[in-house]
C-alpha positions, 0 to 999 in steps of 0.5 A, a space after each residue: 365755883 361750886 363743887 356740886 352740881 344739881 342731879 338728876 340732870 334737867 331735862 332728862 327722864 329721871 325714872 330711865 336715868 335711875 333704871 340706869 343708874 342701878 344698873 351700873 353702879 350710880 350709888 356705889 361710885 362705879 359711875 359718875 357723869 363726866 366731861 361736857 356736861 358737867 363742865 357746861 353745868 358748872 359754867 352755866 351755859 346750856 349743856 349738851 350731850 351726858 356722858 358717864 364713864 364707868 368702872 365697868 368693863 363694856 360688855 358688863 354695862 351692855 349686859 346690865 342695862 339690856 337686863 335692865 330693859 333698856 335699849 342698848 346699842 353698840 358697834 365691835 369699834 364702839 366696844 373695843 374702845 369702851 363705849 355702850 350707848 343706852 337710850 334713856 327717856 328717848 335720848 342717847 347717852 354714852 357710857 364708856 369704860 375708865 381708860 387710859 392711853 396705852 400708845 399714840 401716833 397724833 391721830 389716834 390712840 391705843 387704850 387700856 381699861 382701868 378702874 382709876 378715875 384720875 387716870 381716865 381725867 388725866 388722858 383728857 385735853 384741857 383741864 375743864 374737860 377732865 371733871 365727873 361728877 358723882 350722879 347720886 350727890 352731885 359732888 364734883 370730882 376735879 383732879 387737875 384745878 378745872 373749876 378753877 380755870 373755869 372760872 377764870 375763863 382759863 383753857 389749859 393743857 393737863 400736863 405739857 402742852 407739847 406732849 398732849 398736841 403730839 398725842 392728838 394734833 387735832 388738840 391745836 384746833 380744839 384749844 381755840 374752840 374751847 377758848 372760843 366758848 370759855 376763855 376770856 382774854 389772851 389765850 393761855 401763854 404755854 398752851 398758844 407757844 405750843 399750837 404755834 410750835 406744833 401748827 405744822 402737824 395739822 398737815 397730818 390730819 384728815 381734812 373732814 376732822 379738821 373741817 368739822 373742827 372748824 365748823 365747830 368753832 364758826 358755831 361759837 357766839 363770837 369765833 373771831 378772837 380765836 381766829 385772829 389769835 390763830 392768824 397772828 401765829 401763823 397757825 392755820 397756815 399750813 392747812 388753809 393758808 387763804 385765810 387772811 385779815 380780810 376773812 376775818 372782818 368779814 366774819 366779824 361783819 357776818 356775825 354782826 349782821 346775823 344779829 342784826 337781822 335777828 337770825 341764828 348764827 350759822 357755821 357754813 355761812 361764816 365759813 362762807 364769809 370767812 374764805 376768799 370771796 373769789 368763787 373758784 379759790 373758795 371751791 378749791 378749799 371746799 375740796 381741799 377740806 372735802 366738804 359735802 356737795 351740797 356746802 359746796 353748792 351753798 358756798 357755790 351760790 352765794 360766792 356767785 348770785 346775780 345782783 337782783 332784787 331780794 326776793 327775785 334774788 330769793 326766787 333765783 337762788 332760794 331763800 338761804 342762799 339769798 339770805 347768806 348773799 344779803 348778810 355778805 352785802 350788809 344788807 340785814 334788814 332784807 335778809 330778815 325780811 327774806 328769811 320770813 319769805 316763802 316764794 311763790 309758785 307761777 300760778 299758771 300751767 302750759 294748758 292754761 296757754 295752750 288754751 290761748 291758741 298755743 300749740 302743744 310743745 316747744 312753744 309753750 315752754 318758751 311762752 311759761 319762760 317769758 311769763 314767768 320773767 316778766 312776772 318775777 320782774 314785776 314783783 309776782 303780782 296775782 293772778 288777774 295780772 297773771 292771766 293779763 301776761 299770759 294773754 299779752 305773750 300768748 298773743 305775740 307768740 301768735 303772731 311770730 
C-alpha cells in the first residue's frame, strides 16, 4: 500500500486550506491530517470528515486561525478536550490538540496534551484509525502496522484487545462497524475473543451511544456479517437480547430488496427489519435504546400498516413508511415504483359540496370522508370522475 496520499485533499478549497495550514504549522510539522480521512484516502473508498490533530495547544489554534480570518468555533468542552473547529471553504473541520489518556472508566476519558505523535496514534482503537499524514507532502505516518492491515482488510486492536474495550466499551460495537467497512473474512481472532469476553460491559453505556453505534453499522453496505459474527458470540445479548437469526435474514432480505428496488439503503429501515416484527416488543427496544419519536413512529408504521394496494398504502401511510412496508413484503418493484410517487391531494373542498345542497357543518365532513374513500379505492381518478362522486354522495346524503 502506499505511503502517501494526494494533498491538498479533493473536494476541499485549497486557498482556505493553505490560509489554515500557515496558521498552524502545515510546513513545519506542527500539524498533519489524521484518522478517518486518511484511512478512507488510502483504501480508497470516498472519505468523510478531515480532521488534524495539532502540536498546538487549542487556545493558540483559536487564536491563529481567528488572526488568520477564519471562522472558528468552539465550546469550554470542545477546548477542554482539545478541540477548535474552523470552517474552511464552507466546510467544518476539527482541529484538536495531540493527547494522550491520563484515566478511564469505559465511558469516558481524562486527557492530557502532549506534543508526541505516537503517543496521540497510540490512544486510538484500531490500528487503521491511528495514521496522519503530513498535509504539505502527503507522506503517511503509521506507527502501528495500519496500512498493513489495511490492506489485508485486517481490524486490529493497538495494543490488548481487553484493555482498550475496558477504556471505552462502546470499542465492541465499533470493532464490528469497522469490519463491517473494512474487514474482509473472519473477524480478527483476539480482538472478537475479547468483545466476547468484554459483551457484558455495553450493559454500562448510554442506550443513545449504543443506538447511534448500531445505526452506524445498518448504514454499512453489507452490515449482515457483522451481525451474524456478533450473534454466534452472544455479543449483543446483553443489550438487545430480541436480536435473533430470523432478524437477521430479514436484514439480509431488506438489503437485498433495497438494491432491487434501486433505492438507497437506509439505517432505520434495516433497523426495522432487523427487530421482532411483533409491534409492541419492537416499541419496547425503540424505547429501550431511546430512539427519537419520530423512529419510533417510523417503526410504528411499518410494523402495523394495513394491507392495501401500494399507492393507497402510500396515501394511508406516506410514502417512506410504504415504502419500508414494500421492502419487508418483498415487494421491490412496487417500492421502486412508489418511492418515485407523489400523492394527490382530494381535489374537492366542502364548499364544492355544500354547493350540491349540503348544509354547512358535520354533514359535509362526513360527505369529504366518504368521497374521498371512494376515490382512493377507485385509484384517484381526475376531477370529472370527481365531481360525478361528489354529485352521487351528495345526493344520498340528501336523502338520508
Amino acid at each position: 500500500m502506499t505511503d502517501r496520499v494526494a494533498v491538498p485533499p479533493a473536494g476541499w478549497d485549497a486557498d482556505a486550506l493553505d490560509r489554515l495550514g500557515q496558521a498552524i504549522g502545515f510546513g513545519e510539522g506542527r500539524s498533519r491530517y489524521i484518522g478517518g480521512w486518511v484511512r478512507d484516502t488510502l483504501a480508497r473508498v470516498a472519505p468523510g470528515d478531515l480532521d488534524i490533530g495539532t502540536q498546538l495547544l487549542p487556545q493558540e489554534v483559536k487564536e491563529r486561525a481567528d488572526a488568520a480570518g477564519l471562522t472558528v468555533w468552539s465550546s469550554p468542552s470542545g477546548l477542554a478536550h482539545g478541540t477548535v473547529g474552523v470552517v474552511v471553504g464552507g466546510k467544518p473541520v476539527e482541529v484538536t490538540t495531540l493527547r494522550r489518556d491520563v484515566s478511564t472508566d469505559g465511558r469516558r476519558a481524562t486527557v492530557a496534551f502532549t506534543e508526541d505523535w505516537r503517543d496521540d496514534a497510540a490512544r486510538r482503537d484500531f490500528t487503521i484509525n491511528a495514521l496522519s499524514a503530513d498535509p504539505v507532502s502527503g507522506a503517511v505516518f503509521d506507527y502501528f502496522g495500519g496500512r498493513e492491515d489495511l490492506a489485508a482488510g485486517v481490524v486490529r486492536f493497538i495494543g490488548d484487545p481487553l484493555q482498550r474495550i475496558a477504556e471505552d466499551h462502546l470499542r465492541i460495537l465499533r470493532f464490528f462497524r469497522f469490519h463491517a467497512r473494512f474487514g474482509r473474512g473472519a473477524p480478527e481472532a483476539a480482538a472478537y475473543d475479547a468483545c466476547a469476553a468484554r459483551a457484558n460491559d455495553l450493559m454500562a453505556l448510554s442506550r443513545e451511544r449504543i443506538a447511534d453505534e448500531l445505526l452506524k453499522l445498518l448504514g454499512c453496505t453489507q452490515p449482515s456479517g457483522a451481525f451474524d459474527a456478533m450473534l454466534a458470540r452472544g455479543i449483543l445479548k446483553p443489550v438487545l437480547p430480541e436480536i435473533d437469526q430470523g432478524g437477521l435474514a430479514r436484514l439480509a432480505a431488506m438489503i437485498g430488496a433495497e438494491e432491487s428496488a434501486g433505492v438507497a439503503g437506509d439505517t432505520m429501515r434495516r433497523l426495522i427489519a432487523l427487530l421482532p416484527q411483533h409491534a409492541a416488543t419492537a416499541e419496547v427496544i425503540a424505547a429501550r435504546l431511546k430512539l427519537s419519536n419520530a423512529q419510533r413512529k417510523r417503526i410504528a408504521t411499518a410494523l402495523t400498516a394495513p394491507a392495501a394496494p401500494p399507492q393507497e398504502l402510500a396515501y394511508r401511510i406516506g410514502v417512506e413508511g410504504a415504502v419500508d412496508r414494500l421492502l419487508l413484503d418483498g415487494d421491490p418493484s412496487s417500492a421502486a415504483a412508489i418511492a418515485a410517487w407523489s400523492p394527490p391531494r382530494l381535489p374537492i373542498s366542502g364548499g364544492a359540496l355544500v354547493a350540491r345542497g349540503l348544509g354547512a357543518g358535520p354533514i359535509v365532513a362526513r360527505a369529504l370522508k366518504l368521497l374521498e374513500e371512494q376515490w382512493v379505492a377507485e385509484g384517484f381518478p381526475p376531477q370529472p370522475r370527481v365531481d360525478q362522486l361528489a354529485d352521487e354522495v351528495a345526493a344520498r346524503l340528501r336523502d338520508q
